[in-house]
N, C-alpha and C positions, 0 to 999 in steps of 0.2 A: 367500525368493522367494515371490512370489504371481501366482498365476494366476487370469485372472477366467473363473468356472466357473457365473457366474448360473444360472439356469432349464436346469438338467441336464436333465429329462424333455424339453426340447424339443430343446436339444442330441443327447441321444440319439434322439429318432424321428429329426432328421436322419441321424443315423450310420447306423439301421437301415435309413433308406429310400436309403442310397447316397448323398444328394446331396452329402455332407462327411466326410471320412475325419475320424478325431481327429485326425493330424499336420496336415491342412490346414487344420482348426477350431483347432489350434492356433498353426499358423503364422501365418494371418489374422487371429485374434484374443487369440491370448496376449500376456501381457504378464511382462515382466522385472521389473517393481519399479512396485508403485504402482496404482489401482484403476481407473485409463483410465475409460472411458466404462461405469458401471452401468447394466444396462435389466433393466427384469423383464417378459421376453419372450414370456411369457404373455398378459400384459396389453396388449399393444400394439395397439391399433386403427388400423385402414386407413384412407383416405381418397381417391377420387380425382374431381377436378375439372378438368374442358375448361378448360382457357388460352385456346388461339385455334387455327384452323386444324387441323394433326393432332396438336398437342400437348396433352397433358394431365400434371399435377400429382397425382404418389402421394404423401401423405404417411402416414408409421407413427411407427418410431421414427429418430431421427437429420438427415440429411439430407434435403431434397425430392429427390423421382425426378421428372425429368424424362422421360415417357414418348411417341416419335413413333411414331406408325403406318402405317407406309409402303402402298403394294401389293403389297412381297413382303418385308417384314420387319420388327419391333420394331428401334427404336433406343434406349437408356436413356443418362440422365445420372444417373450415382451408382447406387450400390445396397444402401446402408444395412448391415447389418451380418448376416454367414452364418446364422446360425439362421434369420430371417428369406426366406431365402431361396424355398422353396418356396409361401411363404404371400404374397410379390411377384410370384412369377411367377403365381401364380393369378389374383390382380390385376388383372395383364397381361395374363389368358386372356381376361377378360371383354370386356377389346377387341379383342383379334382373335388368329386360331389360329396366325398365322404367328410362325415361331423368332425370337427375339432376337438379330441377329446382329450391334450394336455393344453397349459399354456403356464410357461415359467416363467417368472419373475425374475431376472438377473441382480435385483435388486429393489427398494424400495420408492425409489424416485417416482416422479408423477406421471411423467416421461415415457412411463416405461410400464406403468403399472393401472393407469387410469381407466381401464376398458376393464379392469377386474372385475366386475360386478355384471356388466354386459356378457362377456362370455361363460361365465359361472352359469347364468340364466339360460344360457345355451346348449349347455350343458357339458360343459369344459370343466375340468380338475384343475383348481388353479395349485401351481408348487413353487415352492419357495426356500429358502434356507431360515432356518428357526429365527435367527436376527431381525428376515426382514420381514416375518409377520407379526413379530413383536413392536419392531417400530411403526409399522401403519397400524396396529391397537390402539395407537394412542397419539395425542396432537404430536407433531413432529415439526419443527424448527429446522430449515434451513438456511444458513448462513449466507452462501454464494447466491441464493435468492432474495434473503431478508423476509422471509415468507415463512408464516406458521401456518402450518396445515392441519385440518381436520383428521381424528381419526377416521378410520375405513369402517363402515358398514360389515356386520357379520356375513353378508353374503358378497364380500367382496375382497375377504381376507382369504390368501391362503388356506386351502382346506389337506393341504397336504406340504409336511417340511421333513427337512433331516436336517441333522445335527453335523455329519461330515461328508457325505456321499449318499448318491442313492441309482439305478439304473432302471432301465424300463429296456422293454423290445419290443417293437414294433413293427409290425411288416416283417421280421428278418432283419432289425438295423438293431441294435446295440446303441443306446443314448446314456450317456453319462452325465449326471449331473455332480456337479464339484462344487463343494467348498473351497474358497482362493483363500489366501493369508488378506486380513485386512487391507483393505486401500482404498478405493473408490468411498466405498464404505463400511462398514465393519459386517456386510449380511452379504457381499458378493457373491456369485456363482459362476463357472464357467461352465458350458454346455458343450459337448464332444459328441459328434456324431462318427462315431467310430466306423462303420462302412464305408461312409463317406467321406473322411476324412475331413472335415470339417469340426472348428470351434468357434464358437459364439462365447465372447468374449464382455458383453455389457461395454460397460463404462468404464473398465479396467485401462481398458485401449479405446484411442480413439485416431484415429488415421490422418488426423489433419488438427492443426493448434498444438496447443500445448494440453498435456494433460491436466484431469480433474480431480480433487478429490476432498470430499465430503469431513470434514475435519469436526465436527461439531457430532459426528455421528460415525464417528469410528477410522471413518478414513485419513491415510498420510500420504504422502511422498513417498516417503522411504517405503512404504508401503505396497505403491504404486512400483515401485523397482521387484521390491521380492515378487508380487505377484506373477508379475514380466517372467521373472528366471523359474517362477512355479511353473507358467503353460508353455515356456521353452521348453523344459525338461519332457512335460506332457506330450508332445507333438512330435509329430517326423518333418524330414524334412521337404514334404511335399504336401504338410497339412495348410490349409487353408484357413482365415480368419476372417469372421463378422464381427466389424469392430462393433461398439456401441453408439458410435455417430464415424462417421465418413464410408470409404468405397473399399471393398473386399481386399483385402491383403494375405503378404505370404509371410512366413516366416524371416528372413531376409528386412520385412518393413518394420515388426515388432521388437529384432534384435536391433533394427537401427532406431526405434524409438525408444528402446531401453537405455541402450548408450547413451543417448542425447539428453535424459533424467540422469542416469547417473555424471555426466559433466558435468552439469546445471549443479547438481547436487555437490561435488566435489569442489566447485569455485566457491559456492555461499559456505561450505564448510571451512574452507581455509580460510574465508574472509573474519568470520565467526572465532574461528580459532587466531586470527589476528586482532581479535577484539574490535573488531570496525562494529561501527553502529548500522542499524538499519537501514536506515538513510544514504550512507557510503556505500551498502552494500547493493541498495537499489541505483543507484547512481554507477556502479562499477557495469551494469547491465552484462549479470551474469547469463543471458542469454543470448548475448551477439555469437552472428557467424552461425546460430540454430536457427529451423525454421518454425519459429514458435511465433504466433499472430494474435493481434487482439482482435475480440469478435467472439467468444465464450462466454460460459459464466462467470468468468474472471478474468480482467487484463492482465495484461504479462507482468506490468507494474504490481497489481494483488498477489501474482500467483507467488512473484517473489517474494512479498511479503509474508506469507506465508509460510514460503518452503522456512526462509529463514527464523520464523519464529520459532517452528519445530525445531529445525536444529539447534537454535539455543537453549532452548527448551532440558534438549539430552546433552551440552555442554557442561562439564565439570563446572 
């Protein structure tokens, strides 16, 4: 058994300053088998940048935060992982002194979700889509990590889900939270600030690489394409995008990273539907001429392998 126990000294001032007990540091973020998500959280540098309207982009390590600033409260999207914790909310402090009182989970990742417990404590509603509090209830397996992960702690689960949709107001802003069609993972969400015109999008999109997607837990490819033409449809065309990892994008970026899946996807299908094997099909490097890079949770060599198993998979 291996527990990931990176950057102890920061782990421990967390302990000492209250904000994370060890069982909750371990609930959140231990792991059963495998090295999950390495950060050396020492080194992690902050970033935050105005999107549009009262939205802004925290970027550290892991996920983008989506951060709104109400008249009488902090909303977050994501929140990166617990150690991290205290040094987000200071962040946060800089834009304004009032308490955090959403913070949604775009999904179930560790990435994205590991500071659950920390802001719960704080007095945050954590929300989520019914999938992806069901999947941190219980040990979770992922694949592009090799890493089983611990169930979440009760106080670090979602205390609040829906089933397809749900909205809040705050300040005068209109926030939408959505159900996507599976992709990333099968418990995705996308987050619409509707005054603002701004979407926080997770892991759906990602601004740079090639896309991701959780295949052992609900997510596809093809999946990853409906999504795409789901928050197309959603958006005008001057809404704004918080991918789940890379730099603010527009409408314009996500129709050209739609395209570029659906290519991908149309080459390995004809190859597929030519009866070439695996191996030919990796070797045809159905992603030349795109700009897709290794450097992910998957090389470009995996992700092919991949796409293509799926589509064999739905082959007569």
């Amino acid at each position: 058994m291996r527990i990931n126990v990176l950057c102890l000294p920061v782990v421990s001032m967390l302990l000492a300053a209250g904000s994370v007990s060890a069982q909750d540091h371990v609930s959140a973020q231990g792991l059963l088998e495998g090295e999950g998500f390495p950060v050396n959280y020492e080194a992690v540098e902050f970033g935050m940048t105005h999107v549009a309207g009262r939205v802004h982009m925290l970027t550290g390590a892991g996920g983008n935060i989506g951060v709104f600033v109400g008249d009488d409260g902090v909303f977050l999207v994501d929140g990166q992982f617990a150690p991290l914790t205290e040094r987000i909310m200071a962040e946060v402090a800089q834009l304004s002194d009032d308490p955090i009182r959403f913070l949604i989970n775009t999904h179930f990742h560790g990435d994205h979700t590991g500071s659950n417990a920390n802001f719960a404590r704080a007095g945050a509603r954590i929300v989520a889509h019914d999938n992806t509090r069901r999947t941190l209830s219980q040990p979770h397996f992922i694949e592009m990590r090799q890493t089983l992960f611990r169930a979440f702690g009760p106080n670090a689960l979602p205390s609040i889900t829906f089933k397809t949709s749900m909205s809040l107001n705050l300040g005068g802003e209109r926030i939408d939270v959505i159900y996507a069609p599976p992709s990333h993972t099968d418990g995705d969400s996308v987050i619409f600030f509707r005054d603002s015109d701004v979407i926080h999008m997770g892991d759906i999109y990602r601004s740079r690489g090639q896309p991701v997607f959780d295949r052992n837990n609900g997510g596809s490819f093809e999946g990853l394409i409906r999504a795409s033409d789901f928050v197309l449809n959603l958006m005008g065309e001057d809404t704004l995008i918080v991918p789940g990892h890379g730099q603010i994008s527009t409408r314009a970026d996500l129709v050209e990273v739609r395209n570029i899946m659906a290519t991908v996807r149309d080459r390995i299908q004809a190859a597929v539907d030519a009866g070439q094997s695996e191996a030919e099909v990796i070797a045809s490097n159905p992603s030349r001429g795109l700009p897709w890079r290794d450097g992910g949770p998957l090389s470009i060599e995996e992700t092919v392998r991949w796409i293509h198993a799926e589509l064999a998979d739905q082959s007569p």
